[in-house]
C-alpha positions in Angstrom: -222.2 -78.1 -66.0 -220.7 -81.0 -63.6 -221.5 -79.7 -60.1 -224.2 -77.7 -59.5 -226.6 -81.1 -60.2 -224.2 -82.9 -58.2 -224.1 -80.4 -55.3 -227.9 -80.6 -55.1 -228.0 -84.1 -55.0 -225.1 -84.7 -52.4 -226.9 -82.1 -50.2 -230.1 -84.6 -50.0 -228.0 -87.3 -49.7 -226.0 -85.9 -47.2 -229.1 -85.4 -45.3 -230.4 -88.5 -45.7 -227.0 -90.3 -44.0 -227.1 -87.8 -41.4 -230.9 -89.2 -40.7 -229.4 -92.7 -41.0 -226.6 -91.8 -38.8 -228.4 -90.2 -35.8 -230.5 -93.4 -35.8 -227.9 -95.4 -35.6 -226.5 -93.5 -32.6 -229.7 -93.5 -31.1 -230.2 -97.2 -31.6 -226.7 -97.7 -30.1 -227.4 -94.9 -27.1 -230.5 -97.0 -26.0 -228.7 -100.1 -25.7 -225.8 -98.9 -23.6 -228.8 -97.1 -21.7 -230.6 -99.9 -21.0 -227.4 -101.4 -19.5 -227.2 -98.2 -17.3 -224.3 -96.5 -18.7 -224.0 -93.0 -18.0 -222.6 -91.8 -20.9 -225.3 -93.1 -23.2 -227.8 -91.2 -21.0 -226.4 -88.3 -21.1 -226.3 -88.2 -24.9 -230.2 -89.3 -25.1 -231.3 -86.6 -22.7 -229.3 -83.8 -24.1 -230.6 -84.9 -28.0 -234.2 -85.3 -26.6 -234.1 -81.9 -24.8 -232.6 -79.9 -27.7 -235.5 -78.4 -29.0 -233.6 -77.7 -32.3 -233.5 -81.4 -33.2 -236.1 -83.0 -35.7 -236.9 -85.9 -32.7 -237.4 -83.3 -29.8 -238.8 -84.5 -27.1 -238.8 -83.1 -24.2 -240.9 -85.6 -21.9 -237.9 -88.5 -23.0 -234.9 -86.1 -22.5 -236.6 -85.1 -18.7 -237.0 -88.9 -17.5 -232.9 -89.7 -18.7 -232.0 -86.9 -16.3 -233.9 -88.4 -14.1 -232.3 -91.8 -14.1 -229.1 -90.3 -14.2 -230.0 -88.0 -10.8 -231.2 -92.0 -9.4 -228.4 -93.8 -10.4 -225.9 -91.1 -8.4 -225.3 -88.2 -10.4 -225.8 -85.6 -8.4 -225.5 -83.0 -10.4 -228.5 -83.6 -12.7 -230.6 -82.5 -9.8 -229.7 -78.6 -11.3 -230.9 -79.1 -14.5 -234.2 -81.1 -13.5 -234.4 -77.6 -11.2 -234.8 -75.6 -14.5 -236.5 -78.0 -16.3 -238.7 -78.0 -13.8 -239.0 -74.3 -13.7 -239.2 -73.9 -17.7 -241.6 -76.6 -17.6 -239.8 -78.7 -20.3 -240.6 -82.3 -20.1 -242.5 -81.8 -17.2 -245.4 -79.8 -15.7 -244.0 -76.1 -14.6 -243.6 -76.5 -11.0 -241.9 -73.4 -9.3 -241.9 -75.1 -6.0 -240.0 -78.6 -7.1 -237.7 -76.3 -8.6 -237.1 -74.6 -5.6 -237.0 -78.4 -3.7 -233.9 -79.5 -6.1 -232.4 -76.0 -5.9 -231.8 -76.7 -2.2 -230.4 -79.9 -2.7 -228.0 -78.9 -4.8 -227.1 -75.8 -2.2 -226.3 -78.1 0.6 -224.3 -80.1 -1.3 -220.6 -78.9 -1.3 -219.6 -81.4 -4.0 -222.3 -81.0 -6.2 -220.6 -78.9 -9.5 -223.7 -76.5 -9.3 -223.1 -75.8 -6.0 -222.7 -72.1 -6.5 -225.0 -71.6 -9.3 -227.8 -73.1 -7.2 -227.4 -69.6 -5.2 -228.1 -67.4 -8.3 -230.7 -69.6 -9.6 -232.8 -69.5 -6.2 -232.3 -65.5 -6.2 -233.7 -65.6 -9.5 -236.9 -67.1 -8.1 -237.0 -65.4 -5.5 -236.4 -61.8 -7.1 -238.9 -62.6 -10.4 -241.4 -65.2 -9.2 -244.8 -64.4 -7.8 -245.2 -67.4 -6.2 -241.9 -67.5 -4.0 -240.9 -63.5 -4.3 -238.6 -62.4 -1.8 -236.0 -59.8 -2.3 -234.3 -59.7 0.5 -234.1 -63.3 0.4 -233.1 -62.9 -2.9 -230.2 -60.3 -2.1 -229.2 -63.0 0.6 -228.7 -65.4 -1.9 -226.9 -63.4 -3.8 -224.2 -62.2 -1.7 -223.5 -65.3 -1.0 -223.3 -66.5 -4.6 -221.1 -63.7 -5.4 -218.8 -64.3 -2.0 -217.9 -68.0 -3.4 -217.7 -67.1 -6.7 -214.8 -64.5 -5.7 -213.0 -66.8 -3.4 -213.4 -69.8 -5.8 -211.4 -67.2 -8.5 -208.9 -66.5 -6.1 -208.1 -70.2 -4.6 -208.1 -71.6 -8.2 -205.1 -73.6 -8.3 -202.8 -71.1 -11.0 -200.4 -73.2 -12.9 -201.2 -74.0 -16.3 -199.5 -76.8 -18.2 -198.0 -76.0 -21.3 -198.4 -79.0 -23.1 -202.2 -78.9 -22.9 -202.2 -76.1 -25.4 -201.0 -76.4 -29.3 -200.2 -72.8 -29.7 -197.9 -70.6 -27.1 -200.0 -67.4 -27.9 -203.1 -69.5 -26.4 -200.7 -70.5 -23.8 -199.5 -66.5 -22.8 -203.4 -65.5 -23.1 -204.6 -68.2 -20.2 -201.8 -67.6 -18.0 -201.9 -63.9 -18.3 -205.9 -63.8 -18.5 -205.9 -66.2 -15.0 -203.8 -63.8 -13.3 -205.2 -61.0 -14.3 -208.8 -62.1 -12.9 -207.7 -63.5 -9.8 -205.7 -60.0 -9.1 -209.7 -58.7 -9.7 -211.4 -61.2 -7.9 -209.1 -59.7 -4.7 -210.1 -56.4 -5.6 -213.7 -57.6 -5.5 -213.3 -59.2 -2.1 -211.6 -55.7 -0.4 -214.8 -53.7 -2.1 -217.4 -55.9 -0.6 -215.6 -56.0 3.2 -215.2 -52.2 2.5 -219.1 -51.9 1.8 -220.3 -54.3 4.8 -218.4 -51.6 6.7 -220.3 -48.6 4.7 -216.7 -47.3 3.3 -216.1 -46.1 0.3 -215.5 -48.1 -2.3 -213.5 -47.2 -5.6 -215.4 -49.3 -8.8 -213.9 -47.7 -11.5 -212.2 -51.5 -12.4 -215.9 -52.9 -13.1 -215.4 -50.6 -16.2 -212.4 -51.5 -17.5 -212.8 -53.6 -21.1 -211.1 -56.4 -20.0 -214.2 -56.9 -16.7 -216.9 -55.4 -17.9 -218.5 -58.5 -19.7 -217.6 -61.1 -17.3 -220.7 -62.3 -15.0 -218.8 -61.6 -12.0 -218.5 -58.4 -12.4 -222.6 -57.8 -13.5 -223.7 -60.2 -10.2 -221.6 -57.6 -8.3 -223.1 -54.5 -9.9 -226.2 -56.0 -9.3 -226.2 -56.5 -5.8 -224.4 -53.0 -5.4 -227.8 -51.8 -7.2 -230.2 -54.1 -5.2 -228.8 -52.9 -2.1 -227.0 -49.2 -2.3 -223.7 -50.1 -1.5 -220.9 -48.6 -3.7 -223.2 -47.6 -6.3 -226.7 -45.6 -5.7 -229.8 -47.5 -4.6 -231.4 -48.4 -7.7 -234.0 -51.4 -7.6 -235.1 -51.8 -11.4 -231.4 -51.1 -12.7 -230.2 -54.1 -10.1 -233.0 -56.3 -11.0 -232.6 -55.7 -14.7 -228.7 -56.3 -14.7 -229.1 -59.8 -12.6 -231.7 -60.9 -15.0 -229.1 -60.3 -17.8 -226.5 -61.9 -16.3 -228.3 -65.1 -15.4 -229.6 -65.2 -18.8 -225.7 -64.8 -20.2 -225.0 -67.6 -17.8 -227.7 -70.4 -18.8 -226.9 -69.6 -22.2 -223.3 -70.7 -21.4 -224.4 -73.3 -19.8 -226.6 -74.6 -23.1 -224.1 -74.0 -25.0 -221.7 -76.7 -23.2 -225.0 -79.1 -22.8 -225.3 -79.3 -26.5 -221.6 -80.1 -27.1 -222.7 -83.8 -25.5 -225.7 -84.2 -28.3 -225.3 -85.5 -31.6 -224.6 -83.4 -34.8 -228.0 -81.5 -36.2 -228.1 -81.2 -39.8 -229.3 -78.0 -41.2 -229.9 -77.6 -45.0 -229.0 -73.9 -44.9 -226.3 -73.5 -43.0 -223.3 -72.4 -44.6 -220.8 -75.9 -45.3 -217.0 -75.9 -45.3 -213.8 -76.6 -43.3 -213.9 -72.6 -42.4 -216.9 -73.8 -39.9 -215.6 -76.1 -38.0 -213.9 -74.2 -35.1 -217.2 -71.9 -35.4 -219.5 -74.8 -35.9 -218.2 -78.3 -34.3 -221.4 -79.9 -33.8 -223.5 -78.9 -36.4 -225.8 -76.4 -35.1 -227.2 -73.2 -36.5 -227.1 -70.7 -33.7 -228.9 -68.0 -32.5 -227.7 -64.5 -32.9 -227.4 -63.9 -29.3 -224.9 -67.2 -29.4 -223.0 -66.1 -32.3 -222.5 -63.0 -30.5 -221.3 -65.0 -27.9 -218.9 -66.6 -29.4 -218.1 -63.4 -31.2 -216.8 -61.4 -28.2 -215.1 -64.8 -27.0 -212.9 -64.6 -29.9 -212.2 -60.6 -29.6 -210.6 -61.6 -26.7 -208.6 -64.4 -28.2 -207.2 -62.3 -30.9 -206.0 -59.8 -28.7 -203.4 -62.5 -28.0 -203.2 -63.4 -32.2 -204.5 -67.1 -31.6 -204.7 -67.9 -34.9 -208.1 -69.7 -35.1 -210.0 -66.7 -33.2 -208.3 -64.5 -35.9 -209.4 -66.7 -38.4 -212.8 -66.9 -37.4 -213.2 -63.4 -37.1 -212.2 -63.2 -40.2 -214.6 -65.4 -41.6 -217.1 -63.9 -39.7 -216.7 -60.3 -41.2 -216.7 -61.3 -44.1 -220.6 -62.8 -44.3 -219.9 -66.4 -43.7 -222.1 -66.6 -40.7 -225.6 -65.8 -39.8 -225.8 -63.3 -37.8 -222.7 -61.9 -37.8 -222.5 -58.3 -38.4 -220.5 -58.2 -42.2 -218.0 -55.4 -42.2 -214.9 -56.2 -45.1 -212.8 -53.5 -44.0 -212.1 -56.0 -40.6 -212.5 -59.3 -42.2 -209.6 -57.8 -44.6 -207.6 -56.4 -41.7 -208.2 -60.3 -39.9 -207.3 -62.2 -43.0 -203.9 -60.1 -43.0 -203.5 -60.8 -39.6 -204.1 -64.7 -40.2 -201.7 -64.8 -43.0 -199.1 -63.3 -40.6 -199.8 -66.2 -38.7 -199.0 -68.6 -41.0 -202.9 -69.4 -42.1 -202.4 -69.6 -46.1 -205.8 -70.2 -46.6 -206.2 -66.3 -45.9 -204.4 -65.6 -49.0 -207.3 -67.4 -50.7 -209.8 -65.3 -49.1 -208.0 -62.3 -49.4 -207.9 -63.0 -53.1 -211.8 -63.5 -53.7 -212.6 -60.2 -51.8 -210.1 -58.4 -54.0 -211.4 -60.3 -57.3 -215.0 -59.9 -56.6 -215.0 -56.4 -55.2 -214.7 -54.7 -51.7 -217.3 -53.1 -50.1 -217.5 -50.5 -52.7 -217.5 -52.3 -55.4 -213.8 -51.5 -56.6 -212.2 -55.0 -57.6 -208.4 -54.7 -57.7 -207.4 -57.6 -60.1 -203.3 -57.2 -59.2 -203.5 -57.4 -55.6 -205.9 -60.7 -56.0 -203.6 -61.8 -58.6 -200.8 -61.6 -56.0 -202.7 -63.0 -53.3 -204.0 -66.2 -55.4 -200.5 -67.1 -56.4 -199.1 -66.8 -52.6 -201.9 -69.3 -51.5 -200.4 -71.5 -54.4 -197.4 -71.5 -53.3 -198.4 -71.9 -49.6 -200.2 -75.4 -51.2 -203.9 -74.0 -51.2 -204.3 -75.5 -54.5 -207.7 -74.1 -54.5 -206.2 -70.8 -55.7 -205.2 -72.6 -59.4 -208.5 -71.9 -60.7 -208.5 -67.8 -59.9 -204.8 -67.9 -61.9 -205.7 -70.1 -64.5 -209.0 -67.8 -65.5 -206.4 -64.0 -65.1 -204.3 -66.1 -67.4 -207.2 -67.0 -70.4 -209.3 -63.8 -69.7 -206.3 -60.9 -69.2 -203.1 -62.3 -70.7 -204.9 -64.5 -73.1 -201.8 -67.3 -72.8 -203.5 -70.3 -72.5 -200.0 -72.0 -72.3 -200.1 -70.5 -68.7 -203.7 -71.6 -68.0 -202.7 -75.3 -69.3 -199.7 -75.5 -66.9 -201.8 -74.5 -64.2 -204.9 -76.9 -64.6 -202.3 -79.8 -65.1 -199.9 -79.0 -62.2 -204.1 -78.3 -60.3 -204.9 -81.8 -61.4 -201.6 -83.8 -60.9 -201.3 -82.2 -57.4 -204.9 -83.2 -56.3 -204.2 -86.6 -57.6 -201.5 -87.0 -55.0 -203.6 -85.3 -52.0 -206.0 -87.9 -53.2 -204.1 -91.0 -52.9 -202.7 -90.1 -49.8 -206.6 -89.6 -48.2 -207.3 -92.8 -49.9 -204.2 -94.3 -48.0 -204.8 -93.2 -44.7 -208.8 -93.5 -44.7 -208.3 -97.8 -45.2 -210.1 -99.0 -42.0 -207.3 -100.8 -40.5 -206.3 -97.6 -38.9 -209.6 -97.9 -37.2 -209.3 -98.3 -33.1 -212.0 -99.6 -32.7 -214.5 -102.9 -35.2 -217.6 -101.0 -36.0 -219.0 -103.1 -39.3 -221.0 -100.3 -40.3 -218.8 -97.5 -40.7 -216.3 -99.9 -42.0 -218.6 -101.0 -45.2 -219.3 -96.9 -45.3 -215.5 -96.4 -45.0 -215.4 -99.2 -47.3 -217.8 -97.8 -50.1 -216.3 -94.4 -49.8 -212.6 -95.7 -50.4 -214.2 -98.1 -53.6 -216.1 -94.2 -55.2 -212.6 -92.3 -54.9 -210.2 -95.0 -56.2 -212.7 -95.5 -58.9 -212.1 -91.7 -59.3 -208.4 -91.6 -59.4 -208.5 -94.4 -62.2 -210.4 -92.4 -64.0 -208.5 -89.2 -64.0 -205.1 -91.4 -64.4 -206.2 -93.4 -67.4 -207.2 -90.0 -68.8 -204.2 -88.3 -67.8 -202.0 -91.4 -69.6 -204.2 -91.0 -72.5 -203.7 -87.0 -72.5 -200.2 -87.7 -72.6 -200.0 -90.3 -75.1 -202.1 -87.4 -77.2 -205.3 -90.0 -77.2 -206.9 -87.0 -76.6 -210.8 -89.1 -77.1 -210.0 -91.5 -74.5 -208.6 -88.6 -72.3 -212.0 -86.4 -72.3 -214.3 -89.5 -72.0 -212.5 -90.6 -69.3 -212.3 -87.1 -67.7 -215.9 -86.3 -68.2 -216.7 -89.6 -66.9 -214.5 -88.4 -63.2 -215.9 -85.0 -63.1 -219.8 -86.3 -63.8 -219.5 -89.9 -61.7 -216.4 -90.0 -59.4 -217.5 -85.8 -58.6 -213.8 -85.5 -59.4 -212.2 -81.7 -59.0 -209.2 -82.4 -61.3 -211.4 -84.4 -64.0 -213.7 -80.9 -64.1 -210.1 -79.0 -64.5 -208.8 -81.4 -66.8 -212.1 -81.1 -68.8 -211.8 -77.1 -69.3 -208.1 -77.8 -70.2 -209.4 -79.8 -72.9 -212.1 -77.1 -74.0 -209.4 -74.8 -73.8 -206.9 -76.3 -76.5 -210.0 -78.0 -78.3 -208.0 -81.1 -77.6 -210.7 -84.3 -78.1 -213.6 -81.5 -78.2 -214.4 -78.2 -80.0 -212.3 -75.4 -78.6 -214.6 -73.0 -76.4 -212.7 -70.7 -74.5 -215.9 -69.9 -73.2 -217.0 -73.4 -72.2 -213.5 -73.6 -70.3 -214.4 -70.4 -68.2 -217.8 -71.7 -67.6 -216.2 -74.8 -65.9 -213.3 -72.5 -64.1 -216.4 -70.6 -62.5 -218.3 -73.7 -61.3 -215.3 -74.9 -59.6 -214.9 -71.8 -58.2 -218.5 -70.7 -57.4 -219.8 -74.0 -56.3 -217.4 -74.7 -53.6 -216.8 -78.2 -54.2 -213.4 -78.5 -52.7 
């Protein structure tokens, strides 16, 4: 009725000045690029090499981590080794790979250092043209020798201030003591093995080890050679190939944080994604999953945003993510213990649109939708406002509700408008300005609209009030102008009284997810 059109249209336009937008980044990358500054590099060669962006291209992301390896930055020389070895943006060459593999080995300062071990005893265990095993095991030892002593001589404090919530604090400084104290117990097993002792590995079980690559590079070479575990060549071989996979999907992962934002069409939109989703991207299940088990860990320590995302994620909001709403029900409790009201909301669509079974328990969302009120989700109005038409029939109720919705959005609205004025910009950027700009000019014109109406509404010039509201819900995409208009419908106040035409508009607001 008012959003639906809209949404579609705002979703091709929001595409369009995404397009707009990465082209004006790219235009402004290339010119700091061609002044040689690093940064600017970076960006291109991770946006050219992301194969997930509309403007891959893998030759130009390959020849900016080359000029960044040329001007001094050492540590591009690992990535040009797997590029090499993928053969992306260049021809596959195991041998170069091999070449920049070294160099970064023998370079103590190169961040890759270590890595560069693993990734040669990959080559060497699974390529043809450079197989050696033992070579491989060599390698391997001594990847897993610095990676335990670079555990252990990690400097341990951790500084408060660098963390906005004393749960995340307890969980690093707990978490770093508790893999160093492992990392020592990794160090006595292997000294225990060189001297053929025996070795108790029962830790590399224990939940909180298990899934960490230290502990599979160990099982591996236990496997790959027959100490502390039984000589077992495929099961080593197939448990480092894992792990290294795990690893350069890490790796990715944190490449991709330097790119620009992707745009997908039909990914899932909201504030919910952010933390999930930061840059934009739609993942792959084995990254979800990844992030997935990075969370578990976080709510162990009830960090509210891992809670939260769990949440979300168990309840169907990601791709991917295996749905169960028995635990996204059990997280959204948790995160409402935690002071996250916008659980409440959630908690009161499951309950109003049915669990898992299909039983909808109108009471408990009822309950739920007026604590998120109250906690200023003012999202929940519309839930309460459609109980009080449909079930209690008092359309006084539903009026106060819709005003108090409308009033309250008003003010949010104001204040963004406020704040977003581009004096409180750092730094001159004309562009985004006249954007900035264009944006503040389409929401004032808005809030005129739903205050003339509102003056009109209460001077009982109920004509002007609907025009005027009709006009902000259709033009200015106004929320409260949409509430305002199913007010109207609902006391036939300046229109023909439709309790049915009221609801219809309740359930756009609430189905479309405008807010």
């Amino acid at each position: 009725m008012y959003f639906i059109e809209r949404y579609q249209k705002d979703e091709k336009e929001d595409l369009e000045h995404y397009r707009k937008l990465v082209d004006e980044k790219l235009t402004e990358a290339k010119e700091r690029a061609d002044q040689n500054n690093g940064d600017a590099m970076f960006l291109l060669a991770a946006h050219y090499i992301n194969d997930r962006n509309e403007d891959y291209d893998p030759i130009e992301g390959y020849r900016y981590f080359q000029r960044l390896y040329a001007m001094g930055q050492k540590d591009m020389v690992y990535i040009l080794a797997w590029l090499n070895y993928f053969g992306i943006g260049t021809e596959q060459n195991t041998y170069r790979a091999v070449e920049y593999f070294d160099i970064c080995r023998t370079d103590y300062q190169n961040a890759f250092y270590g890595p560069s071990y693993f990734s040669l005893a990959y080559l060497y265990f699974f390529d043809e043209k450079v197989k050696d095993i033992t070579r491989g095991i060599d390698y391997l030892k001594k990847y897993v020798i610095q990676a335990i002593d670079g555990i252990i001589n990690d400097p341990e404090d951790v500084p408060f201030d660098e963390f906005g919530d004393e749960n995340e604090f307890r969980m690093v400084f707990e978490s770093q003591k508790k893999v160093k104290d492992y990392a020592k117990y990794l160090k006595d097993a292997l000294a225990k093995m060189d001297m053929n002792l025996l070795v108790d590995l029962s830790m590399l079980e224990e939940k909180d080890f298990v899934n960490l690559d230290i502990t599979n590079f160990f099982l591996s070479y236990c496997y790959l050679t027959g100490k502390g575990k039984e000589l077992n060549l495929e099961k080593g071989l197939e448990t480092y190939k894992k792990v290294v996979k795990h690893n350069l999907l890490t790796q990715k992962l944190e490449l991709i944080k330097g790119d620009l934002p992707a745009f997908i069409k039909d990914y899932p939109a909201g504030a919910m994604d952010q933390e999930f989703n930061p840059y934009g991207y739609i993942f792959t299940q084995e990254e979800v999953l990844e992030y997935k088990l990075a969370n578990e860990s976080k709510a162990e320590y009830h960090i509210p945003s891992a809670v939260m995302f769990l949440a979300y994620g168990y309840y169907g909001k990601f791709k991917y993510f295996p749905k169960d709403i028995s635990k996204s029900i059990q997280f959204f409790k948790e995160g409402l213990r935690l002071n996250r009201p916008e659980a409440a909301l959630a908690l009161g669509r499951i309950y109003h649109d049915g669990l898992d079974d299909g039983i909808i328990d109108l009471e408990r969302s009822h309950d739920y939708f007026k604590k998120a009120l109250e906690e200023g989700v003012t999202d929940a109005a519309f839930f309460l406002a459609k109980y009080a038409i449909e079930d209690d029939k008092n359309y006084q109720k539903a009026t106060d509700i819709l005003l108090d919705y409308t009033k309250k959005e008003q003010e949010k609205d104001a204040q963004v408008l406020k704040m977003s004025s581009p004096q409180f910009m750092q730094e001159k950027n004309e562009a985004l300005e006249k954007e900035i700009n264009n944006y503040i000019s389409s929401v004032k014109s808005g809030l005129d609209l739903v205050n003339d109406g509102l003056k009109a509404y209460e001077d009982k010039g109920y004509e002007k009030a609907v025009k005027n509201f009709d006009q902000g819900a259709k033009e200015g995409g106004m929320t409260q102008a949409a509430a305002m208009m199913a007010l109207m419908y609902l006391n036939g106040l300046g229109v023909e009284q439709s309790e049915k035409t009221a609801l219809e508009i309740i359930d756009e607001l609430i189905y479309t997810e405008v807010f």
